[in-house]
N, CA, C and O atoms as a DFTB+ gen file, in Angstrom:
436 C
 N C O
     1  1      66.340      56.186      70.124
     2  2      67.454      56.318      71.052
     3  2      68.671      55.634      70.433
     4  3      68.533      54.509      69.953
     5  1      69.812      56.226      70.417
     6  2      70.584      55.815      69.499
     7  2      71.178      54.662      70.843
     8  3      70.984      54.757      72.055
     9  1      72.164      53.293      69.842
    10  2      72.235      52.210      70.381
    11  2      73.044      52.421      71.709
    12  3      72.802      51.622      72.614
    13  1      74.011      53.440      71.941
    14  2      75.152      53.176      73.008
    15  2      74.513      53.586      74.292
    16  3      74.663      53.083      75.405
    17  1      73.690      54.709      73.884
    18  2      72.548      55.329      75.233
    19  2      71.653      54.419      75.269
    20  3      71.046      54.348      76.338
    21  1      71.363      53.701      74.469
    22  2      70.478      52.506      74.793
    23  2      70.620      51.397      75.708
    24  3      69.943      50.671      76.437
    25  1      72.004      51.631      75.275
    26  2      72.943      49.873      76.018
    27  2      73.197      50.246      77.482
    28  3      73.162      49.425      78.398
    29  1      73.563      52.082      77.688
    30  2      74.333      52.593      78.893
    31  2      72.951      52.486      80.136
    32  3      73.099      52.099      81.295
    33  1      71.518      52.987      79.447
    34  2      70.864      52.735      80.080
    35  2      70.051      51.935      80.588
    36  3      69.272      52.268      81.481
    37  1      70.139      50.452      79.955
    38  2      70.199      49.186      80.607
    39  2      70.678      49.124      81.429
    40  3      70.202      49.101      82.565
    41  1      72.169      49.062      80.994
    42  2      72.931      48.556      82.342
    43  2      72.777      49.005      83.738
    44  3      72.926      48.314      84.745
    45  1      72.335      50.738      83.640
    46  2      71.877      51.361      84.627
    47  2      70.904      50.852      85.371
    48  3      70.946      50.775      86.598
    49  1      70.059      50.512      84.720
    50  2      68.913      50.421      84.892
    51  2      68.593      49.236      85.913
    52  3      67.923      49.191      86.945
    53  1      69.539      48.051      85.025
    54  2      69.707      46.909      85.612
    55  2      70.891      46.330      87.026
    56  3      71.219      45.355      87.703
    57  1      71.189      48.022      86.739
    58  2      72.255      47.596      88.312
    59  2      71.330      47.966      89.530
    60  3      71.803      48.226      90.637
    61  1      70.265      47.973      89.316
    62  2      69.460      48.477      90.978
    63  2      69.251      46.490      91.264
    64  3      69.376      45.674      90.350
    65  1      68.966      46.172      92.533
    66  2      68.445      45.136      92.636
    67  2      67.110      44.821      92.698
    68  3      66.821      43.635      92.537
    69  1      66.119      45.716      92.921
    70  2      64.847      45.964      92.967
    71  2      64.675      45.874      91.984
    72  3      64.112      44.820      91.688
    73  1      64.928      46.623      91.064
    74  2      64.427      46.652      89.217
    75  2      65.316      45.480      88.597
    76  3      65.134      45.442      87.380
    77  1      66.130      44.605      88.995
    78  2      66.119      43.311      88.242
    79  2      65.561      42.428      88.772
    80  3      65.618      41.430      88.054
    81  1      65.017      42.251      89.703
    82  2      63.225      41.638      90.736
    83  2      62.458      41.944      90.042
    84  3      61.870      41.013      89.491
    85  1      62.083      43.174      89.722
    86  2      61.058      43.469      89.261
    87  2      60.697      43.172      87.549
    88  3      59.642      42.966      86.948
    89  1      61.958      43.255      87.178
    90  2      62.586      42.605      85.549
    91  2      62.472      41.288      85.615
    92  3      61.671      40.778      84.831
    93  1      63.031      40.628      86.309
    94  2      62.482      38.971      86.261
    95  2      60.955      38.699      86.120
    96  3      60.432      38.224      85.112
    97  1      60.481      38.964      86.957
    98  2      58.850      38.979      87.121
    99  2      58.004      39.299      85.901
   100  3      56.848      38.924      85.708
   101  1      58.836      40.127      85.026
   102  2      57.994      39.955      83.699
   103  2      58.082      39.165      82.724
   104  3      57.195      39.009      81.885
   105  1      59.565      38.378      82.748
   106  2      60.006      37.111      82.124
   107  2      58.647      36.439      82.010
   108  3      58.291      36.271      80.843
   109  1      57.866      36.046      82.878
   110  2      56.553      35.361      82.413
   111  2      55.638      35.813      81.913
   112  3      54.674      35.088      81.663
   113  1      55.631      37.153      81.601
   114  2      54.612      37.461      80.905
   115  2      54.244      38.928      81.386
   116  3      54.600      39.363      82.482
   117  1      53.393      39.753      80.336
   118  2      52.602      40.987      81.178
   119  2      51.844      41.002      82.219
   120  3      50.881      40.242      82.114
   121  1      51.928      41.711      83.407
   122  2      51.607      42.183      84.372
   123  2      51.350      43.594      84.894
   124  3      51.720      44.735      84.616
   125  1      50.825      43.203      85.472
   126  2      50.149      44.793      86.301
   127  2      50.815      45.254      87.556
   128  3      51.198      44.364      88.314
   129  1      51.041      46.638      87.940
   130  2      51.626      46.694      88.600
   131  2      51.556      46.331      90.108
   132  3      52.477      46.526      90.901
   133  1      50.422      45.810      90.392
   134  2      50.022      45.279      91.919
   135  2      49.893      43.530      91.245
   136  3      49.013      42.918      91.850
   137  1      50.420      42.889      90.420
   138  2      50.769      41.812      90.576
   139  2      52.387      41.970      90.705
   140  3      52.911      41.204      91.514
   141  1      53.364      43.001      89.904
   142  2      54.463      42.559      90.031
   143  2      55.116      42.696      91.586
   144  3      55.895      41.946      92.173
   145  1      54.426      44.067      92.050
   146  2      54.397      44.239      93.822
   147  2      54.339      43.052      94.692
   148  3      55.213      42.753      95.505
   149  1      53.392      42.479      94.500
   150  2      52.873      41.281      95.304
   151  2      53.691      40.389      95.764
   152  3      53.890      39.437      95.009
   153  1      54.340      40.392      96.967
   154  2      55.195      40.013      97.532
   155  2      56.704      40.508      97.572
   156  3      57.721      40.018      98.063
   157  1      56.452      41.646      96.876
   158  2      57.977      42.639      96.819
   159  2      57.643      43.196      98.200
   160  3      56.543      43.424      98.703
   161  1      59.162      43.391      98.794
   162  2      59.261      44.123      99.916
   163  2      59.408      46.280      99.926
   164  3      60.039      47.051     100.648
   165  1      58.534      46.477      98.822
   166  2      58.450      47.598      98.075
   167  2      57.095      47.847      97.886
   168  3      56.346      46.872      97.817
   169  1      56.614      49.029      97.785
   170  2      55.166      49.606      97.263
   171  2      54.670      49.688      96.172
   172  3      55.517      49.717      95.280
   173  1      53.657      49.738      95.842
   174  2      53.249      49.654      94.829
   175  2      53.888      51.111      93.809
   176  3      54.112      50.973      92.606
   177  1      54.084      52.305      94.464
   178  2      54.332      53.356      93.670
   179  2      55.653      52.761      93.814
   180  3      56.128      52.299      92.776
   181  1      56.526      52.650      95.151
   182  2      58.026      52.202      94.205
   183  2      58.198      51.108      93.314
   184  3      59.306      51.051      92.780
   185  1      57.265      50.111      92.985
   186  2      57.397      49.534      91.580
   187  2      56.912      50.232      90.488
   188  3      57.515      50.130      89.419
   189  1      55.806      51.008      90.588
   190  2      55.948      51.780      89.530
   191  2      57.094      52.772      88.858
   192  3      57.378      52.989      87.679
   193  1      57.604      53.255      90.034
   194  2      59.052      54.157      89.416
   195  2      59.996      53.516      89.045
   196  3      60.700      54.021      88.171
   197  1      60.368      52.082      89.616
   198  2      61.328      51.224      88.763
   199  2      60.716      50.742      87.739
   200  3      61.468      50.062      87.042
   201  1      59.293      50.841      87.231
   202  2      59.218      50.368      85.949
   203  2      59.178      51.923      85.280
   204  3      59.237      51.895      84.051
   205  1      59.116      52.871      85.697
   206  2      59.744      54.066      84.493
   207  2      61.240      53.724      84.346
   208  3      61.854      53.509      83.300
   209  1      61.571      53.719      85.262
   210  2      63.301      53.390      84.799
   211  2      63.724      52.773      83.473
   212  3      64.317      53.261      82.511
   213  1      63.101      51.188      83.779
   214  2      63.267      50.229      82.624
   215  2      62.482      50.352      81.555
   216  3      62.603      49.742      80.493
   217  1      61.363      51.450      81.949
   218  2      60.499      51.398      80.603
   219  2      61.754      52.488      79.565
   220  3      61.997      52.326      78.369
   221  1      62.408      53.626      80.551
   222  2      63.148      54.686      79.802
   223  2      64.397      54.019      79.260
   224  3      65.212      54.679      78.616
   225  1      64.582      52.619      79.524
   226  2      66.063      52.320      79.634
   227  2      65.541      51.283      77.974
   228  3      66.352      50.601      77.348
   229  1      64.642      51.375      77.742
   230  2      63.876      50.537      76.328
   231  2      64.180      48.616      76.714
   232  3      64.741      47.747      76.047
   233  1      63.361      48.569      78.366
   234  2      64.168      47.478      78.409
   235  2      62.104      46.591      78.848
   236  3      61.764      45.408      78.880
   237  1      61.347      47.777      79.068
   238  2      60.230      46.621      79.174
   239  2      59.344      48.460      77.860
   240  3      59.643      49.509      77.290
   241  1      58.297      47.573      78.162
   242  2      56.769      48.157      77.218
   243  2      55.833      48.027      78.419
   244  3      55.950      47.628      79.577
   245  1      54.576      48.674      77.441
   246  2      53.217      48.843      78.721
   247  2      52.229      49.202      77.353
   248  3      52.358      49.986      76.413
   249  1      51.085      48.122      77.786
   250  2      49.943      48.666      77.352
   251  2      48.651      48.539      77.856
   252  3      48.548      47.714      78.764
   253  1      47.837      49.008      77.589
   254  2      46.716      49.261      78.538
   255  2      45.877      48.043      77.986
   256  3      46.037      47.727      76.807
   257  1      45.060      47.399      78.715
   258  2      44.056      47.122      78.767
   259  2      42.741      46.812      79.975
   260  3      42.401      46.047      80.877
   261  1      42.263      48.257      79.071
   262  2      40.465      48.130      79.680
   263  2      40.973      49.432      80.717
   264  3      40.893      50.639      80.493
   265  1      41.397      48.885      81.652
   266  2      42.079      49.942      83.465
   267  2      42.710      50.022      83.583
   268  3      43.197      51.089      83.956
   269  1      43.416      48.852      83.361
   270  2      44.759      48.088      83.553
   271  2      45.755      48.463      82.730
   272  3      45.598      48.359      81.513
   273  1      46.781      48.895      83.201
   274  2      47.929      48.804      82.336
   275  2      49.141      47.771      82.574
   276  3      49.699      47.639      83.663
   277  1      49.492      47.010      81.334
   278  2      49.986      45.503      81.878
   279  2      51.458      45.961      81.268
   280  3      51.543      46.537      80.184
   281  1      52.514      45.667      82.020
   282  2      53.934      46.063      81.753
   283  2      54.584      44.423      81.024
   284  3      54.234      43.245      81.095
   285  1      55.314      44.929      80.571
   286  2      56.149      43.471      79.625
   287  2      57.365      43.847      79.349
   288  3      57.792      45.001      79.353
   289  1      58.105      42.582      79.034
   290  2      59.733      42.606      78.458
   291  2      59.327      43.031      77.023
   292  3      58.342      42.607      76.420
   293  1      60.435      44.137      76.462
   294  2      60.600      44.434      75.238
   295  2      61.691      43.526      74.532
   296  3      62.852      43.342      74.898
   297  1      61.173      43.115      73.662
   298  2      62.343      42.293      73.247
   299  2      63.640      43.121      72.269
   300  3      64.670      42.637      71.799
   301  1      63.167      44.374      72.208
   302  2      64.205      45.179      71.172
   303  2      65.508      45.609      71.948
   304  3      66.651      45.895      71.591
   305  1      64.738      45.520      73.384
   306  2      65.989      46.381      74.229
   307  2      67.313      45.304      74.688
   308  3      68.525      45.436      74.862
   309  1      66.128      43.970      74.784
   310  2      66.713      43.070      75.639
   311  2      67.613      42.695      73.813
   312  3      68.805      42.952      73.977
   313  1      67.438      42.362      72.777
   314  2      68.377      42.090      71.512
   315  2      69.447      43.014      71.735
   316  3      70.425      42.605      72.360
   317  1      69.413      44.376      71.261
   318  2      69.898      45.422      71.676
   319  2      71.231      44.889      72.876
   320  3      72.365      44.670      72.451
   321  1      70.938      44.758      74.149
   322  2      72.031      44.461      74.771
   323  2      72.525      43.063      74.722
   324  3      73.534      42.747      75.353
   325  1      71.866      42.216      74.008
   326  2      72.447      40.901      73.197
   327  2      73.409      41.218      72.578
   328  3      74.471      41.013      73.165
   329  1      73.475      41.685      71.518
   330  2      74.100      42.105      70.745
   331  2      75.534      43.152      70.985
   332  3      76.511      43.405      70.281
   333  1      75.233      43.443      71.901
   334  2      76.754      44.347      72.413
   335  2      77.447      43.615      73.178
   336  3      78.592      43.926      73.507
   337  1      76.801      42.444      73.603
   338  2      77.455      41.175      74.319
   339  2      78.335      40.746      73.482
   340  3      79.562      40.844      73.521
   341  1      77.503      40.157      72.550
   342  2      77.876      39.493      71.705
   343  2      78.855      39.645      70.645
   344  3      79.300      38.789      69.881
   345  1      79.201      41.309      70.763
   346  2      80.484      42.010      70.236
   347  2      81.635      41.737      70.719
   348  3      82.619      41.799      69.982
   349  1      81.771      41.321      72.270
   350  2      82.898      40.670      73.514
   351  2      82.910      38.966      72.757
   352  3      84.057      38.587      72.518
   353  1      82.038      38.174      72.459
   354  2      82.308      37.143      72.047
   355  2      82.895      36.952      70.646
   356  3      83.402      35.906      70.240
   357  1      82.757      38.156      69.918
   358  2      83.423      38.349      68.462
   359  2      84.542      38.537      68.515
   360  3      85.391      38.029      67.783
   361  1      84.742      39.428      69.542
   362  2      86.425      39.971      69.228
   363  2      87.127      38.582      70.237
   364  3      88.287      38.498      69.833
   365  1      87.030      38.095      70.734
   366  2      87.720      37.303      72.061
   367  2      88.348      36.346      70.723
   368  3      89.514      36.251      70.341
   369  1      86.640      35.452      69.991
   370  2      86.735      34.651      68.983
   371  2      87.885      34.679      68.237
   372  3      88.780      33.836      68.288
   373  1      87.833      36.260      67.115
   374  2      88.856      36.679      66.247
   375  2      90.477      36.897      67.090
   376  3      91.532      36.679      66.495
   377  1      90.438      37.206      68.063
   378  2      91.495      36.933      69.257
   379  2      92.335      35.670      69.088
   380  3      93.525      35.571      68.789
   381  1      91.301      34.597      69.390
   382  2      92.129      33.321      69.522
   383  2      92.071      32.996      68.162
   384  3      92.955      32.210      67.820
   385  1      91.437      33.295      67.433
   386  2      91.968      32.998      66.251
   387  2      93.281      33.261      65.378
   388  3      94.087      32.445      64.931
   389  1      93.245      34.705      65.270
   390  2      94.784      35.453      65.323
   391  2      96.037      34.827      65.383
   392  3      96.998      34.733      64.620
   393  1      95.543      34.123      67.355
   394  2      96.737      33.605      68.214
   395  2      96.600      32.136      67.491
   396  3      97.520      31.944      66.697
   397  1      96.097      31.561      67.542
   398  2      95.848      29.816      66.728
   399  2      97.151      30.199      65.638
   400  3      98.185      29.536      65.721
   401  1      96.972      31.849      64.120
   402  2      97.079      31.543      63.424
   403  2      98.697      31.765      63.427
   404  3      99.561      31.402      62.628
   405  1      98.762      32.499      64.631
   406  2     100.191      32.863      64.754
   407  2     101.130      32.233      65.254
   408  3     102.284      32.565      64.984
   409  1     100.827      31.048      66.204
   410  2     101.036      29.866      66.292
   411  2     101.483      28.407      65.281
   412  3     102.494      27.705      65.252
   413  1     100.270      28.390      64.569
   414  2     100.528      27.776      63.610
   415  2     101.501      28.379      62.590
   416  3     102.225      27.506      62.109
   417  1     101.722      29.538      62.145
   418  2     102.587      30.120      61.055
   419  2     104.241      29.595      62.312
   420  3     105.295      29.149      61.860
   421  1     104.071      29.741      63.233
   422  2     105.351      30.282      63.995
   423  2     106.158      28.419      64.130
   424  3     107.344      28.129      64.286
   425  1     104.992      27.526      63.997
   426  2     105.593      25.657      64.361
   427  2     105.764      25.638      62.975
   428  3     106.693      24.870      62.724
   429  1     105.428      25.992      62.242
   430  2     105.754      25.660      60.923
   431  2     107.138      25.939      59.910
   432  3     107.596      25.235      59.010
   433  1     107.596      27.260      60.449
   434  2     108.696      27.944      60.446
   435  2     110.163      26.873      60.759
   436  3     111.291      27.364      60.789
């Protein structure tokens, strides 16, 4: 999935409030889908469809074991929108830098 549809569908993904509940909850680790339910004010099939969401949005993984299929944070998706963050902290950076240098050229004058 190329990176910008990657990034667009995070954000999507992550603007429901249910599916960033349900995204926290894996912060600790893989789970199943009647543990991440468990105490959601939601069903078990509507946590499953918010985890297609985030699974399509490359923002968690799933793998089976034994019956069970245990859902988890992907860490490629979650870098992935690190990193486009972190493009806003580059340019802001080179920004005030610019202004520092244009400043300084301008007292010096």
């Amino acid at each position: 999935m190329a990176t910008a549809t990657r990034i667009e569908r995070a954000f999507d993904a992550l603007g429901d409030p249910t599916r960033r509940a349900v995204f926290r909850r894996l912060r600790k680790g893989n789970r199943s889908v009647r543990e991440i339910a468990e105490g959601m004010d939601v069903s078990r099939p509507a946590v499953s469809q918010h985890l297609k969401v985030l699974k399509a949005a490359g923002l968690i993984g799933v793998r089976v074991d034994g019956a069970r299929r245990l859902y988890g944070v992907d860490p490629t998706g979650i870098e992935a929108l690190r990193n486009w963050l972190d493009g806003f902290w580059d340019e802001t950076l080179a920004a005030f830098k610019a202004a520092a240098e244009e400043e300084q050229n301008r007292l010096e004058k």
